[in-house]
VEXDREN-2710 file (C-alpha; in Angstrom, 1 decimal):
% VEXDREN-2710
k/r/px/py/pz
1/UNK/0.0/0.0/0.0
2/UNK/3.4/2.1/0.4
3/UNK/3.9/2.3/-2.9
4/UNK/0.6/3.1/-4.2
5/UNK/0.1/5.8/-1.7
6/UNK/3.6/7.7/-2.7
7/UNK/2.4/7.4/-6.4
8/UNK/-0.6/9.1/-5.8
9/UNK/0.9/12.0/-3.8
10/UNK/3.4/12.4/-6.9
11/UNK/0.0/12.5/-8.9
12/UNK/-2.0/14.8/-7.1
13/UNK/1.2/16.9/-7.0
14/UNK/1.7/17.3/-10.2
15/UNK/5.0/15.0/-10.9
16/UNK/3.5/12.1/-12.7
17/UNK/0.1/11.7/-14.9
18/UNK/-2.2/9.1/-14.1
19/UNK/-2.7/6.3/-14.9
20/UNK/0.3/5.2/-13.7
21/UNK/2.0/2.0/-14.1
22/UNK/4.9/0.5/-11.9
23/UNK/7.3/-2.6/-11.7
24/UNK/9.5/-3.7/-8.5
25/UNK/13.0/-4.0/-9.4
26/UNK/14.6/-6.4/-6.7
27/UNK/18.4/-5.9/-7.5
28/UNK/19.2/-3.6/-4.8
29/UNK/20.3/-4.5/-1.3
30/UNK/18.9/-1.4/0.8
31/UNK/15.8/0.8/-0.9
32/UNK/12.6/-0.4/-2.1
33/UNK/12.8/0.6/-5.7
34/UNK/9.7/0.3/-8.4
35/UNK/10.4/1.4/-12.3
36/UNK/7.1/3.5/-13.6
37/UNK/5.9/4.8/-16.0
38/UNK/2.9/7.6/-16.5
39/UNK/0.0/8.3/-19.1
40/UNK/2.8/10.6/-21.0
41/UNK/5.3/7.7/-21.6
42/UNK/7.9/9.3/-19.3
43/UNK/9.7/7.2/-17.3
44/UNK/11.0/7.1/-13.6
45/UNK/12.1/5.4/-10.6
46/UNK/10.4/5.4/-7.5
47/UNK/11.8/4.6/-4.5
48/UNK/11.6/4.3/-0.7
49/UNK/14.8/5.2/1.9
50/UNK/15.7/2.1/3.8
51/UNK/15.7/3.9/7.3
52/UNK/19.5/3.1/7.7
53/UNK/20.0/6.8/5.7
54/UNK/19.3/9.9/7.1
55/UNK/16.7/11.6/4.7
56/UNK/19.2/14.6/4.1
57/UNK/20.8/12.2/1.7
58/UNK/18.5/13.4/-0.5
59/UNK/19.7/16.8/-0.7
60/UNK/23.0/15.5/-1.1
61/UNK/21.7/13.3/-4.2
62/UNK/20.2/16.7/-5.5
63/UNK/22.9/19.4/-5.2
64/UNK/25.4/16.5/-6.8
65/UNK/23.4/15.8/-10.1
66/UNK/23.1/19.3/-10.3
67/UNK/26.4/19.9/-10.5
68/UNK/27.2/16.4/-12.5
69/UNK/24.6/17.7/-15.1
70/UNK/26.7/21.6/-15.5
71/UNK/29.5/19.4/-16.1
72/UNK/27.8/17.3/-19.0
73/UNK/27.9/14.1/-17.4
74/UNK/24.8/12.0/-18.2
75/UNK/23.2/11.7/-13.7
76/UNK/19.6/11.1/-13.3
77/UNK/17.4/14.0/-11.2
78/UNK/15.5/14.3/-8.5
79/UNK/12.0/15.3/-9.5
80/UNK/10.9/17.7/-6.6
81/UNK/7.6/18.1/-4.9
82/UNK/6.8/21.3/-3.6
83/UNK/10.7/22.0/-3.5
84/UNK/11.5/19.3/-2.0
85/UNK/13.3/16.5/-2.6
86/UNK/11.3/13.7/-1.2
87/UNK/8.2/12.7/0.6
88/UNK/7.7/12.3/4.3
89/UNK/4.3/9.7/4.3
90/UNK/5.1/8.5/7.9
91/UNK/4.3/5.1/8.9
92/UNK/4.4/4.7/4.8
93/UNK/8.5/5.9/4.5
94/UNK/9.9/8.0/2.6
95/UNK/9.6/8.4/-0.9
96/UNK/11.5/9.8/-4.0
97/UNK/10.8/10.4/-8.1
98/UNK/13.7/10.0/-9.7
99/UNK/13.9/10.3/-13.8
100/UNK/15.0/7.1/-15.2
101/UNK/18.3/6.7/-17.7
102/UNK/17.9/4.6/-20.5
103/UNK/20.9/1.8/-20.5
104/UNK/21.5/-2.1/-19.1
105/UNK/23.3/-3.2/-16.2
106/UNK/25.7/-5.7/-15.3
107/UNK/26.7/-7.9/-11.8
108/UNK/29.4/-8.7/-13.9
109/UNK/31.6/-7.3/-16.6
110/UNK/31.5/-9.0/-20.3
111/UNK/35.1/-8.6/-21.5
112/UNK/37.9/-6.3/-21.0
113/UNK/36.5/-3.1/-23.0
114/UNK/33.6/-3.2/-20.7
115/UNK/36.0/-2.4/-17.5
116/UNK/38.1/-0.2/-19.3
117/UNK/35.0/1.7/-20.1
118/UNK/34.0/1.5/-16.6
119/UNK/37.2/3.0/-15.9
120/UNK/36.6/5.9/-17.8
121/UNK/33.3/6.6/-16.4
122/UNK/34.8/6.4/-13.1
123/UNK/37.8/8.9/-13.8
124/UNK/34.9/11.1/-15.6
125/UNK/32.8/11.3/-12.2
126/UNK/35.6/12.4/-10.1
127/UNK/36.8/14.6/-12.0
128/UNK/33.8/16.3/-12.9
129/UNK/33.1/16.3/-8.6
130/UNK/36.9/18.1/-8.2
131/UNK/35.6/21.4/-7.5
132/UNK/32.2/20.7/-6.0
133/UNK/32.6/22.7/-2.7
134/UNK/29.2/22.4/-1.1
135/UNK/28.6/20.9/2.2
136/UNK/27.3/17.4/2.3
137/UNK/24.9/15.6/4.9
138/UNK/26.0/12.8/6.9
139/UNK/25.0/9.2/5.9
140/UNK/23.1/8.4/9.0
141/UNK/25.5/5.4/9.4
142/UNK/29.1/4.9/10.1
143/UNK/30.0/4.9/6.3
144/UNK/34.0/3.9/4.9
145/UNK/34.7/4.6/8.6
146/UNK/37.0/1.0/8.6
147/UNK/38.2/0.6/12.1
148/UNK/35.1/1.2/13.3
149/UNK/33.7/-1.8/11.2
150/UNK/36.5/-4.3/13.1
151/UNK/35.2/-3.0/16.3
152/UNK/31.6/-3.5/15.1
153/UNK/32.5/-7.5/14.5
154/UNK/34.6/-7.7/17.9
155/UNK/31.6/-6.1/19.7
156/UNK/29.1/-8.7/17.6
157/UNK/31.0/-11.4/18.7
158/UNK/30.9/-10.7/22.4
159/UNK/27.1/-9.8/21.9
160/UNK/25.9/-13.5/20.1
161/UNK/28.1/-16.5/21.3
162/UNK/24.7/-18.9/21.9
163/UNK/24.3/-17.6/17.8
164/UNK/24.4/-21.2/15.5
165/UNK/26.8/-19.7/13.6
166/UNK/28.7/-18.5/16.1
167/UNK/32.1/-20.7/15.3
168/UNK/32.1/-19.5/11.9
169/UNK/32.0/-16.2/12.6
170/UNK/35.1/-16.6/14.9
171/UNK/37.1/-18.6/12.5
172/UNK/36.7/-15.8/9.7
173/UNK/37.1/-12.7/13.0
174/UNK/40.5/-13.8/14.0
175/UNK/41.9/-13.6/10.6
176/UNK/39.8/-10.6/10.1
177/UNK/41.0/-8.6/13.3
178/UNK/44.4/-9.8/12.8
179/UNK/44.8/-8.5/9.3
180/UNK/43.4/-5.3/10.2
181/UNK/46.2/-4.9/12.7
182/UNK/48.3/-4.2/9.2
183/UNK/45.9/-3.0/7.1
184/UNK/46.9/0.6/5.5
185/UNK/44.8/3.6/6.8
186/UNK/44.1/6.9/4.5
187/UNK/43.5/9.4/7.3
188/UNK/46.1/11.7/5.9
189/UNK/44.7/11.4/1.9
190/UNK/42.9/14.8/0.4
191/UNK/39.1/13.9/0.9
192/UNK/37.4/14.2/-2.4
193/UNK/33.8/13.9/-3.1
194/UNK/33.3/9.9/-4.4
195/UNK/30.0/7.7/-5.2
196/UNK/30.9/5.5/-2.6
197/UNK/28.8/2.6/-4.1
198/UNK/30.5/2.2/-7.5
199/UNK/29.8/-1.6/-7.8
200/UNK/29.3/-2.5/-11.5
201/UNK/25.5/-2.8/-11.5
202/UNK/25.6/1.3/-10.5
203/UNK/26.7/1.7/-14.1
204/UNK/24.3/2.1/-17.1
205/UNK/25.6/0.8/-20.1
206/UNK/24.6/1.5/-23.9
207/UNK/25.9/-0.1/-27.1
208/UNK/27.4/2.5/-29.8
209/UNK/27.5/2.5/-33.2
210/UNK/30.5/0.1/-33.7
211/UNK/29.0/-2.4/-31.0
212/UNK/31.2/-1.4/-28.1
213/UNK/29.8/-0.7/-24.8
214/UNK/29.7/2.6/-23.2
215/UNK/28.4/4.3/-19.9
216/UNK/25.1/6.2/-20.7
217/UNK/24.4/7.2/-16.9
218/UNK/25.5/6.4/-13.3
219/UNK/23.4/5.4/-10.6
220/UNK/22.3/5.4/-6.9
221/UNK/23.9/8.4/-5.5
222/UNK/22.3/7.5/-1.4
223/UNK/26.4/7.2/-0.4
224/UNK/27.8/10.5/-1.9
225/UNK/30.7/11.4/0.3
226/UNK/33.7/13.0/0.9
227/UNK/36.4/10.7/1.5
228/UNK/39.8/9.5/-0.1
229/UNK/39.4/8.9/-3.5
230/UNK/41.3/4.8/-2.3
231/UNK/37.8/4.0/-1.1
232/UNK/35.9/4.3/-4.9
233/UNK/38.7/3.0/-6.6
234/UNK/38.6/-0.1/-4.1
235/UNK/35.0/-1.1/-4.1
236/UNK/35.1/-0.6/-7.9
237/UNK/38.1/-2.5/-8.4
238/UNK/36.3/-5.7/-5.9
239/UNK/33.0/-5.6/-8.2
240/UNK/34.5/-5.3/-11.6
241/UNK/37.4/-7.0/-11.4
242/UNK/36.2/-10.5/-9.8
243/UNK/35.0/-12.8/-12.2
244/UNK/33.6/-14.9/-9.0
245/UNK/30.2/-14.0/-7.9
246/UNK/30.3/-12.1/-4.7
247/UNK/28.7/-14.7/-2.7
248/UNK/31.3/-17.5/-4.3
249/UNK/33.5/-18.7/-1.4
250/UNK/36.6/-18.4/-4.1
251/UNK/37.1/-15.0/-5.7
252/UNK/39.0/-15.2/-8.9
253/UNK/40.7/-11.5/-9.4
254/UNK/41.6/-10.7/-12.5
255/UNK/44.2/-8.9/-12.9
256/UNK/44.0/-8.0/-16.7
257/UNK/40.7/-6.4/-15.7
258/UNK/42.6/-4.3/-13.0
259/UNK/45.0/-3.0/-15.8
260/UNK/42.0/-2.4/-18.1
261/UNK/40.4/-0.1/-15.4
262/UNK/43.4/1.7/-14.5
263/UNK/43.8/2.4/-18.3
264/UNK/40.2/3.9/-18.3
265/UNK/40.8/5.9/-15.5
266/UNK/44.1/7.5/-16.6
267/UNK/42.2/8.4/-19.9
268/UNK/39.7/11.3/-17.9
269/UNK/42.7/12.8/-16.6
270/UNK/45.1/12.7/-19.8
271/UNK/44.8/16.5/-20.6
272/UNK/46.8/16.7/-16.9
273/UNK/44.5/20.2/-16.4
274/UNK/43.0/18.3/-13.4
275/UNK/44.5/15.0/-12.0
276/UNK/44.5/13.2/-8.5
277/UNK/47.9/13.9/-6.2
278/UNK/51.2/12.1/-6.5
279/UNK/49.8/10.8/-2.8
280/UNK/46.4/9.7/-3.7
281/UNK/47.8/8.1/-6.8
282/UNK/49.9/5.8/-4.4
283/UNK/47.0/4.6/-2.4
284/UNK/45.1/3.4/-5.1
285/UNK/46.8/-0.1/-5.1
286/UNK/46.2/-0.3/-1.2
287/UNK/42.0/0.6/-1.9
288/UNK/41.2/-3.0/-2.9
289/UNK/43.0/-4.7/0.5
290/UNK/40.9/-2.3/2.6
291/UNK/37.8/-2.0/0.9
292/UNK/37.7/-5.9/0.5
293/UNK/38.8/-6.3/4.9
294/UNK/36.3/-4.1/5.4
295/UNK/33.5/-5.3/3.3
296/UNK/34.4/-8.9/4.9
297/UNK/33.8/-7.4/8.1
298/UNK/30.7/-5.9/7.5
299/UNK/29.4/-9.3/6.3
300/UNK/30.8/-11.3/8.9
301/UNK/29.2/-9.1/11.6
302/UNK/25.3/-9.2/9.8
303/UNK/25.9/-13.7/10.0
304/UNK/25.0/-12.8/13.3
305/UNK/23.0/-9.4/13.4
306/UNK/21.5/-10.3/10.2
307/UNK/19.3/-7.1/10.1
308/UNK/21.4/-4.7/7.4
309/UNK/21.8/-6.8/4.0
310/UNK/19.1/-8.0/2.3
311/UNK/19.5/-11.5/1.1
312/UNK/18.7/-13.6/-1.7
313/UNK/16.0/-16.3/-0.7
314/UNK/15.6/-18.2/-3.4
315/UNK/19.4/-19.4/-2.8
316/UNK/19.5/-19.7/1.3
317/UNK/17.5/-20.4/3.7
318/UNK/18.0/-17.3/6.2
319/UNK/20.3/-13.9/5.5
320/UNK/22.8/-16.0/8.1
321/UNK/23.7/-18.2/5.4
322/UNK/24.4/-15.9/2.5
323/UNK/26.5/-13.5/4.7
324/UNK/28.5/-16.4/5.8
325/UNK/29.2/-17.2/1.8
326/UNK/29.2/-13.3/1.0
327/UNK/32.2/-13.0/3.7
328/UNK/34.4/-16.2/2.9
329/UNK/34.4/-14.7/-1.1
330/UNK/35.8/-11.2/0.4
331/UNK/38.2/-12.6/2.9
332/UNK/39.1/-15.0/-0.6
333/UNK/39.3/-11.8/-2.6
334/UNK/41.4/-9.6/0.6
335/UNK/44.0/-12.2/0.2
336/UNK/44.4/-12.3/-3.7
337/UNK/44.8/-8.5/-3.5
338/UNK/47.4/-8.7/-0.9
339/UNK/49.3/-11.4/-3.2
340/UNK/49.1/-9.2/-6.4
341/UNK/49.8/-5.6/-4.8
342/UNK/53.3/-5.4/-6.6
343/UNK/51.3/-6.4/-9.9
344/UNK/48.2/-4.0/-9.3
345/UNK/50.2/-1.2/-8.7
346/UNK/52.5/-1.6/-11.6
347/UNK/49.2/-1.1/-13.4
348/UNK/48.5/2.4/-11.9
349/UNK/50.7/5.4/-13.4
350/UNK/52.9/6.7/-11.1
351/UNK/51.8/4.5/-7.8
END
């Protein structure tokens, strides 16, 4: 009835045209998320905040595709009611109209021009963001904040020892917690403003006229940030650049992939008129170690919370179970990158 309600306050408002029609799209792990379309044709995406995000994330969402759309890089908008940009229905959540870019997604990349079109996306982004200046809300939720994620799992731990998963849990914690003893830390890095979220299913892909593929649009903007630029360019490199699924036990990183999105990413910035620092450039090999502990971590805590990531039901039998196969595949993955950190930062100019 959520749903239905929010669509008819975006009627009666003004920001669609009945009749209406909508379809749930089930991909994502937080928001409630419908496609629609209205009695015009036009298309949209409707969606409800997961609670974990404090609503001001919205603003952040709008002041950013703002500015991504002055720099002529293809964002989606926020489609505001009464000059705001979302809807407060109470018990019924809060809702958003987004427009909707054309394109296909991927969970996993096709070949190597894919990635290295990823990569060019990505470098596009940032450095269309380099001079946003404009405050940005808080998450709502410790976001990228990495040491606080280790003491998360400790404290998780202590909290569920009659859980049924419990010794699993420990086994994959002590490597965990002692890796993280090691682990590098960006505190000192410039913070820039980065997706935070830039698996490869956030990218919208097209098909040009020669039959390569090309980002048309990128998507779900809820973790906008300002943090190192290592923390994008790790969680990209751990979704595009595993051929494994993320829930397979054994991730399988490829490290041809790696080069082919460093290449892309060097490409935005080959004028030189705007380019990360000598510094940040060095941390980029170091992003996919963290971002892959950290990830783990997250995981690993939720097999015994299991109240944050949704799960995929037709493949387990409680959220328990998939965490426990999401976080073996990136503790699998944190120790590939660790064995290949010589090789991946060969592939990054000037690391």
């Amino acid at each position: 009835m959520s749903l239905e309600r929010a669509l008819g306050v975006f009627e009666a408002k003004g920001a669609l045209t009945a009749p209406v029609e909508s379809q749930a799209i089930t991909r994502g792990l937080l928001n409630e998320t419908h496609a629609v379309r209205d009695a015009t044709g036009s298309e949209f995406i409707a969606q409800r905040l997961n609670p974990v995000f404090d609503p001001a994330v919205n603003d952040n969402i709008l002041r950013v595709t703002q500015h991504l759309a002055l720099r002529g890089v293809p964002t989606f908008r926020i489609v505001t009611v009464d000059g705001a940009p979302a809807l407060d229905l109470g018990d019924n959540g809060l809702w958003r109209l987004l427009t909707r870019l054309p394109g296909e997604s991927f969970d996993r990349p096709r070949d190597r021009a894919q990635v290295l079109e990823a990569g060019r996306a990505f470098g596009a982004l940032h450095r269309a963001l380099f001079d946003f200046d404009e405050p940005l809300h808080p998450l709502g939720f410790p976001f990228h904040e990495t040491q606080t994620h280790f003491m998360e799992l400790a404290a998780a731990l202590r909290a569920n020892g009659g859980h049924d998963f419990y010794g699993e849990v420990a086994r994959l914690a002590n490597e965990i917690l002692e890796a993280s003893r090691t682990l590098p830390r960006f505190d000192a890095l410039p913070q820039r403003v980065v997706h935070g979220d830039l698996k490869l299913n956030n990218l919208l892909f097209d098909t040009d006229a020669d039959g390569a593929a090309r980002v048309c649009g990128i998507i779900d903007l809820d973790t906008v940030s300002r943090l190192p630029l290592a923390y994008d360019w790790g969680d990209a490199m751990r979704s595009w650049c595993n051929r494994s699924r993320e829930d397979t036990p054994e991730a399988e990183l490829d490290l041809d992939y790696v080069a082919a999105a460093a290449e892309g990413l060097w490409s935005a910035f080959a004028d030189g008129t705007e380019h990360p620092s000598e510094e940040e450039v060095r941390s980029l090999g170091a992003g996919l170690e963290v971002i892959a502990l950290e990830l783990c971590a997250r995981f690993a805590t939720d097999i015994l919370q299991e109240s944050y990531f949704a799960w995929d039901e037709t493949r387990y039998g409680r959220a328990a179970e998939h965490n426990l196969f999401r976080a073996r595949g990136q503790l699998s993955l944190y120790r590939q990158a660790c064995d290949s950190r010589d090789e991946r930062a060969r592939a990054i100019p000037g690391a």
